[in-house]
N, CA, C and O atoms as CSV, one atom per row, in Angstrom:
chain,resi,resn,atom,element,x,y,z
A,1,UNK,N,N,78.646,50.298,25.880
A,1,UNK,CA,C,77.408,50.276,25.147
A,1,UNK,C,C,77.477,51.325,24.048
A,1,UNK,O,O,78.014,52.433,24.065
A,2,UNK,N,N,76.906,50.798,23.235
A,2,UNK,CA,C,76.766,51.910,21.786
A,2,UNK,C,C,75.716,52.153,21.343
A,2,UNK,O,O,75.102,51.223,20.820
A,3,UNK,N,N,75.149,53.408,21.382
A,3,UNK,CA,C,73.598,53.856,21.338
A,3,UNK,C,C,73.909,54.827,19.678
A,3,UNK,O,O,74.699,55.758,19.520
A,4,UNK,N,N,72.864,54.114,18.511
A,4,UNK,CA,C,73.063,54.774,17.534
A,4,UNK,C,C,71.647,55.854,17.731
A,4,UNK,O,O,70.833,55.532,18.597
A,5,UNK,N,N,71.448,56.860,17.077
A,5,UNK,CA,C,70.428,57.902,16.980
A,5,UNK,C,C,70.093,57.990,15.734
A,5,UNK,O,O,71.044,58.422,15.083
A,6,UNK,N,N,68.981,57.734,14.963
A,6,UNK,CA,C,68.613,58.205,13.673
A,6,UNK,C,C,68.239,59.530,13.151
A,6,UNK,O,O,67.097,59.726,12.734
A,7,UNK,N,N,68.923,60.227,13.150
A,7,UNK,CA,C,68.927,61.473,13.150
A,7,UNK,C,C,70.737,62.486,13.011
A,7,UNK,O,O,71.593,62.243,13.862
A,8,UNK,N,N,70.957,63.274,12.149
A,8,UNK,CA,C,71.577,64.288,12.309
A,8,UNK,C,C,71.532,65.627,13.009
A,8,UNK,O,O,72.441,66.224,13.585
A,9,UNK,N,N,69.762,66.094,12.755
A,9,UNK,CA,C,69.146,67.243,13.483
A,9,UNK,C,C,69.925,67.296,15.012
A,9,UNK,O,O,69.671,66.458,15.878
A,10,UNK,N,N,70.837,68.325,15.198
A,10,UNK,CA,C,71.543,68.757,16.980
A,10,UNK,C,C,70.823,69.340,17.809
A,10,UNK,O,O,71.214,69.966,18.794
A,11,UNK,N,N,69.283,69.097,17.315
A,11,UNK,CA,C,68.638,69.410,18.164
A,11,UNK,C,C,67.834,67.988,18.971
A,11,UNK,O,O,67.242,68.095,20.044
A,12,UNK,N,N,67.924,67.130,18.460
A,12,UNK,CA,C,66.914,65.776,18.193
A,12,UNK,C,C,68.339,64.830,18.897
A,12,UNK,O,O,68.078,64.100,19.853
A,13,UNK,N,N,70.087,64.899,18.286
A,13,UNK,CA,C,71.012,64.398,18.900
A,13,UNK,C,C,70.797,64.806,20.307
A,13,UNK,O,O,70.413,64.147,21.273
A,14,UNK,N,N,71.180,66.208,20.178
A,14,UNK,CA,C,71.310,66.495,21.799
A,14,UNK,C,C,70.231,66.326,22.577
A,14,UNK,O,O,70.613,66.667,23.697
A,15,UNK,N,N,68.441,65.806,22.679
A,15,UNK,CA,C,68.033,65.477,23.434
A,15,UNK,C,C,68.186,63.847,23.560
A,15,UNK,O,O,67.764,63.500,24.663
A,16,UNK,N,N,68.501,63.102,23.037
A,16,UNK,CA,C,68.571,61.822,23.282
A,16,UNK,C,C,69.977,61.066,24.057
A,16,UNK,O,O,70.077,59.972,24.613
A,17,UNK,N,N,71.171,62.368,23.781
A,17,UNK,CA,C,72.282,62.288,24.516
A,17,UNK,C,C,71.844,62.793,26.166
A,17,UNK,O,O,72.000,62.219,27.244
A,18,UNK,N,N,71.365,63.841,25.885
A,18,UNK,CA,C,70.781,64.580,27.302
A,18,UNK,C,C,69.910,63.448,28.448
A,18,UNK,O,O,70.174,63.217,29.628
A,19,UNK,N,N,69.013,62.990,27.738
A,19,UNK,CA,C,68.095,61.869,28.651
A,19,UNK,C,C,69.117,60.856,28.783
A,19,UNK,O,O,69.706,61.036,29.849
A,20,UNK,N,N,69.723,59.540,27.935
A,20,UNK,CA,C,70.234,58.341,27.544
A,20,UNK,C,C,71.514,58.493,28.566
A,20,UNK,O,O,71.961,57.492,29.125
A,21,UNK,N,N,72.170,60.001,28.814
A,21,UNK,CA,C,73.701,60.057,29.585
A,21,UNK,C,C,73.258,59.575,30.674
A,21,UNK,O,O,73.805,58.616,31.218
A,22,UNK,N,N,71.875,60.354,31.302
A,22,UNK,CA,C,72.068,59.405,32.526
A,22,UNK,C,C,71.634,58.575,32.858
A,22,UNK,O,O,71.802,58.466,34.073
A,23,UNK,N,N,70.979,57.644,32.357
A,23,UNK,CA,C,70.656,55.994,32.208
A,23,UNK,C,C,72.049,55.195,31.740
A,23,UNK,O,O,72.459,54.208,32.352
A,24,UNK,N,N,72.481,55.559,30.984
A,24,UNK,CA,C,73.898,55.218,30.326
A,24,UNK,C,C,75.446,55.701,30.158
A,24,UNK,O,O,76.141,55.362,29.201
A,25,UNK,N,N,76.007,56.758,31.498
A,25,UNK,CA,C,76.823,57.358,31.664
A,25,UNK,C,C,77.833,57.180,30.849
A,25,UNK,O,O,78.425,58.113,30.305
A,26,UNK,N,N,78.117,55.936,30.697
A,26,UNK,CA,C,79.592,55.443,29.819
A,26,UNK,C,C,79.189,54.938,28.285
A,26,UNK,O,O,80.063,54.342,27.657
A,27,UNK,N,N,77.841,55.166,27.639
A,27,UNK,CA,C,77.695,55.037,26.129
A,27,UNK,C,C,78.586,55.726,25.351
A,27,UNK,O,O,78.996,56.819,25.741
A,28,UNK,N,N,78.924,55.294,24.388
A,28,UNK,CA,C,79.310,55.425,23.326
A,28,UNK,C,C,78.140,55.976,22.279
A,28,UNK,O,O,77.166,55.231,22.170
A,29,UNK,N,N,78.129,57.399,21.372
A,29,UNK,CA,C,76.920,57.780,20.865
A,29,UNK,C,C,77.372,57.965,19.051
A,29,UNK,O,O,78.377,58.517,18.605
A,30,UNK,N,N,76.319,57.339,18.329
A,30,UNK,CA,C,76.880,57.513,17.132
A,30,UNK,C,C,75.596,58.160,16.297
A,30,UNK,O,O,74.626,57.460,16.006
A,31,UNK,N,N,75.683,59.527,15.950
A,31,UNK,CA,C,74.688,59.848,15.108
A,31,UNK,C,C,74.618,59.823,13.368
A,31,UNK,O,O,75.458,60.286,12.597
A,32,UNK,N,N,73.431,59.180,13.058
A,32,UNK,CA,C,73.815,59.033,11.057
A,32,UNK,C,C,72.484,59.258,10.828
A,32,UNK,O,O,71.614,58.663,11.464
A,33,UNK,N,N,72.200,60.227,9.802
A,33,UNK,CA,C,70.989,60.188,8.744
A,33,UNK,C,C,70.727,58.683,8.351
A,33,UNK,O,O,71.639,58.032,7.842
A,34,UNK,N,N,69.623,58.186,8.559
A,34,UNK,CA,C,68.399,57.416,7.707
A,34,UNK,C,C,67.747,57.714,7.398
A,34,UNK,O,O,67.282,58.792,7.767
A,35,UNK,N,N,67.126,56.836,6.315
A,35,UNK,CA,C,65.408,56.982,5.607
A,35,UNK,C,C,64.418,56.910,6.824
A,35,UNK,O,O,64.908,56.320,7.786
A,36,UNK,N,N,63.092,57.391,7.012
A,36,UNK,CA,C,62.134,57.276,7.622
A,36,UNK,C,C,61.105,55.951,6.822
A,36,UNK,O,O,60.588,54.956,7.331
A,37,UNK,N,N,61.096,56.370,5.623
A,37,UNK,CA,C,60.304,55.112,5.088
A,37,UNK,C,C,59.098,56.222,5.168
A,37,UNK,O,O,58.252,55.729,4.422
A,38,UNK,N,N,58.710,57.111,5.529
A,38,UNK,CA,C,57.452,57.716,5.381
A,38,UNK,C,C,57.743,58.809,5.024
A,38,UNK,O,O,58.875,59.288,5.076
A,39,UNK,N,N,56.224,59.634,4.392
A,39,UNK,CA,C,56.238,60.901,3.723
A,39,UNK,C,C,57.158,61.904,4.903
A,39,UNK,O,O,57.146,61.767,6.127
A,40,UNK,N,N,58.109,63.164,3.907
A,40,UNK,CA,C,58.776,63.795,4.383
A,40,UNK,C,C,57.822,64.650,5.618
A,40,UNK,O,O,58.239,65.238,6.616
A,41,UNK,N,N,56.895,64.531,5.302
A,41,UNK,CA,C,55.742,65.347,6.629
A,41,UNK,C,C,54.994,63.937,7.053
A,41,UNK,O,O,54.200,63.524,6.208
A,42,UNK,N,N,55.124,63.241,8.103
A,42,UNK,CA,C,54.131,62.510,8.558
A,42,UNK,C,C,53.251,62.957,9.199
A,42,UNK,O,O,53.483,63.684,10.165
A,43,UNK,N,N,51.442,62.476,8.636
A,43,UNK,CA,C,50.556,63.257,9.319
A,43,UNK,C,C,50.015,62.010,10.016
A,43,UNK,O,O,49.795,60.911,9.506
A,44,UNK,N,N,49.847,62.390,11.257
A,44,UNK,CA,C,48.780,61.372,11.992
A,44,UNK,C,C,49.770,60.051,12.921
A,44,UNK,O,O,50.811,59.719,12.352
A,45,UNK,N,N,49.587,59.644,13.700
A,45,UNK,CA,C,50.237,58.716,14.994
A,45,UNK,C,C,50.594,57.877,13.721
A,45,UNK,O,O,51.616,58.140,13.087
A,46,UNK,N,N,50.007,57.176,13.462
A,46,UNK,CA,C,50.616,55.820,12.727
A,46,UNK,C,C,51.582,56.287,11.884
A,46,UNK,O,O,52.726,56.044,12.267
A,47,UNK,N,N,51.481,56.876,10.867
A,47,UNK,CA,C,52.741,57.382,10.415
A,47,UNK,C,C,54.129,57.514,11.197
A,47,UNK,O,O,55.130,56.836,10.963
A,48,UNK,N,N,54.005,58.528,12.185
A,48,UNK,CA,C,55.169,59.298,12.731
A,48,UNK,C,C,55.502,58.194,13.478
A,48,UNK,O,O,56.670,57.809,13.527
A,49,UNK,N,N,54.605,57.633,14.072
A,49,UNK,CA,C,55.541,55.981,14.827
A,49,UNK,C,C,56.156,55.140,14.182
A,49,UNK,O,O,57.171,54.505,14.471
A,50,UNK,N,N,55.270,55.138,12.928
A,50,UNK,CA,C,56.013,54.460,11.630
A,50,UNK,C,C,58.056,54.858,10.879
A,50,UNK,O,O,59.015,54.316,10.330
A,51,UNK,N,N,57.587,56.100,11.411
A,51,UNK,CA,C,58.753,57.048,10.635
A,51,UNK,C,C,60.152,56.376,11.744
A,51,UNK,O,O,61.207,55.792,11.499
A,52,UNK,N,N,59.484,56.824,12.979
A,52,UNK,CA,C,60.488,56.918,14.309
A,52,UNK,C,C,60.864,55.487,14.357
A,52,UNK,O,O,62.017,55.291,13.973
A,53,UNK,N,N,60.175,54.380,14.742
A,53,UNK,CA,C,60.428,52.752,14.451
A,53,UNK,C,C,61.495,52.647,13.523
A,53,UNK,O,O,62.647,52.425,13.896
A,54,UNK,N,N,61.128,52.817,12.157
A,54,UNK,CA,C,62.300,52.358,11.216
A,54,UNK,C,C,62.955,53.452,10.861
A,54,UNK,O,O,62.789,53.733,9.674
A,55,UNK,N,N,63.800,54.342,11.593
A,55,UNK,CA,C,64.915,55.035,12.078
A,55,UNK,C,C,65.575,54.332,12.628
A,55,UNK,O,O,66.583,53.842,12.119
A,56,UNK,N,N,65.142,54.074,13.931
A,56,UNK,CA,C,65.262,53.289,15.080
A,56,UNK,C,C,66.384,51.994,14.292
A,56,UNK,O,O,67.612,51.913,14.247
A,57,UNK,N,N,65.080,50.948,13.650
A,57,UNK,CA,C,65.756,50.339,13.408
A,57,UNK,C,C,67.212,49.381,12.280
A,57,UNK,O,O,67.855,48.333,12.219
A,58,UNK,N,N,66.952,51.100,11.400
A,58,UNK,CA,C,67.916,51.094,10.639
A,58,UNK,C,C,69.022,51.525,11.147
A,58,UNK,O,O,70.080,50.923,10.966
A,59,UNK,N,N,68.948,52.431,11.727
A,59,UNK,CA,C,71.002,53.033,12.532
A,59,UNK,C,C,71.466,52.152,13.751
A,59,UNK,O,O,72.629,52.123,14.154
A,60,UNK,N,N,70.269,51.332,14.370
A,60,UNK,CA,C,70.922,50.109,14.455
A,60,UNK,C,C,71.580,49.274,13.749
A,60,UNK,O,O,72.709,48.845,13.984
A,61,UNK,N,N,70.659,48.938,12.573
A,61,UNK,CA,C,71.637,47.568,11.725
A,61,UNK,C,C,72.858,48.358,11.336
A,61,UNK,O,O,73.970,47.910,11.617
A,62,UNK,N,N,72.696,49.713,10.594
A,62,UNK,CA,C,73.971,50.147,10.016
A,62,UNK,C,C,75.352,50.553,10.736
A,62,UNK,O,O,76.391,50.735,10.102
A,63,UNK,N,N,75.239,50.680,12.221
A,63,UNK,CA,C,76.311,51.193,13.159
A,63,UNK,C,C,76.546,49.991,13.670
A,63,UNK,O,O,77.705,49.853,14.063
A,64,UNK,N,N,75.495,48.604,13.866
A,64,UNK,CA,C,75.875,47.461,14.575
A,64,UNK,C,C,75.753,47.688,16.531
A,64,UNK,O,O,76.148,46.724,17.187
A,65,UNK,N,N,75.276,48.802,17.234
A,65,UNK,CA,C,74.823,49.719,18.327
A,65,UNK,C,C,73.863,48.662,18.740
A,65,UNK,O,O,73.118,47.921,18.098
A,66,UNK,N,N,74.101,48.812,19.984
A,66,UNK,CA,C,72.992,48.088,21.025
A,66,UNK,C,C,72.323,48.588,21.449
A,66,UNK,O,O,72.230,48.319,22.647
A,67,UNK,N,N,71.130,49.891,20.819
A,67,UNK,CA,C,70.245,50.429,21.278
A,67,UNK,C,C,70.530,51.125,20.091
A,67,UNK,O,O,71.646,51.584,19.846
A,68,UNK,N,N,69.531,51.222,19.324
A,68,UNK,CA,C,68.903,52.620,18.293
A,68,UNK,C,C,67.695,53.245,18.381
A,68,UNK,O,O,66.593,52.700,18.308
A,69,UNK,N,N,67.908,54.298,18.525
A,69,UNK,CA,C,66.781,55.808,18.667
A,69,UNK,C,C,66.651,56.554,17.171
A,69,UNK,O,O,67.465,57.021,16.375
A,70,UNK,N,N,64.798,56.377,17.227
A,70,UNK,CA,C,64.367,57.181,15.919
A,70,UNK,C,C,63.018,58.205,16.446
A,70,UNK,O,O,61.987,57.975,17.077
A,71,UNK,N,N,63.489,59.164,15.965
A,71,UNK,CA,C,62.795,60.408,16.776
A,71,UNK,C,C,62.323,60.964,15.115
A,71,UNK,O,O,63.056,61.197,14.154
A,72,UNK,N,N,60.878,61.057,15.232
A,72,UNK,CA,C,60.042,61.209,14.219
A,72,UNK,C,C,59.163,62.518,14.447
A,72,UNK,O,O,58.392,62.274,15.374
A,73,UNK,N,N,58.993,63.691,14.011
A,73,UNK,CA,C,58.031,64.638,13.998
A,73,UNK,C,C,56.709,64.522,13.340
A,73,UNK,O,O,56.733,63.632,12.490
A,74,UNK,N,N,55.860,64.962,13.415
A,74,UNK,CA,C,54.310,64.961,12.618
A,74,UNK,C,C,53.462,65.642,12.635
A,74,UNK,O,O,53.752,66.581,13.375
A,75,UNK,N,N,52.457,65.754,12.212
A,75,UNK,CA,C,51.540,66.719,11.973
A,75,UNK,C,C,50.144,65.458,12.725
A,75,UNK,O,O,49.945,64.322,12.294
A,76,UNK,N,N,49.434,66.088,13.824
A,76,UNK,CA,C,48.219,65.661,14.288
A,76,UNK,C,C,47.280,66.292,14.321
A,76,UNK,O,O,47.239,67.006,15.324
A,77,UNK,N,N,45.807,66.452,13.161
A,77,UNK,CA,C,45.299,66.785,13.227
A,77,UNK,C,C,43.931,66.620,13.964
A,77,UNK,O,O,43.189,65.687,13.656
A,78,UNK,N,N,43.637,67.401,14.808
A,78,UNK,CA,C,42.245,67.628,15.715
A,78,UNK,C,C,41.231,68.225,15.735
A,78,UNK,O,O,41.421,69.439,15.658
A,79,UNK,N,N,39.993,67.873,15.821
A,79,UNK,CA,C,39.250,68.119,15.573
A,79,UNK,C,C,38.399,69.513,16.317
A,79,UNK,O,O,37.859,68.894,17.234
A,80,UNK,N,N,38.028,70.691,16.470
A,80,UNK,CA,C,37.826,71.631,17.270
A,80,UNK,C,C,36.613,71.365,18.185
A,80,UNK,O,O,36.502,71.630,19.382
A,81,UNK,N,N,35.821,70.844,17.437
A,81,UNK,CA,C,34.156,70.852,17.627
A,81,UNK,C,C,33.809,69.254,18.439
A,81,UNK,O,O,32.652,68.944,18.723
């Protein structure tokens, strides 16, 4: 199996190797920069799911991997009151 990761960040690789090894002991792991398709800061759920999705499903098409991972950060703002 070949699990691509959308992401370079070795911090963002190494948790998806960390969880995925042991569901998938014998993967094959290929990490490559993609576009997110969203602002370099995504604010708010829809965005950052937005971002992480088409990660996801770009280092799939581009590695040809039977499982792609897109790990998206964001900004959620809440309300205090």
């Amino acid at each position: 199996m070949k699990i691509a990761i959308g992401s370079t960040n070795p911090t963002k690789v190494r948790a998806a190797r960390n969880v995925l090894r042991k569901i998938y002991p014998r993967a094959e792991f290929v990490a490559l920069e993609v576009a997110s398709g969203v602002p370099k800061q995504p604010r708010g759920d829809k965005q950052t799911r937005r971002g992480a999705v088409n990660r996801a499903k770009r280092v799939r098409a581009q590695t040809h991997a039977d499982l792609g991972i897109g790990l998206e950060a964001g900004i959620l703002e809440l309300s205090t009151a």
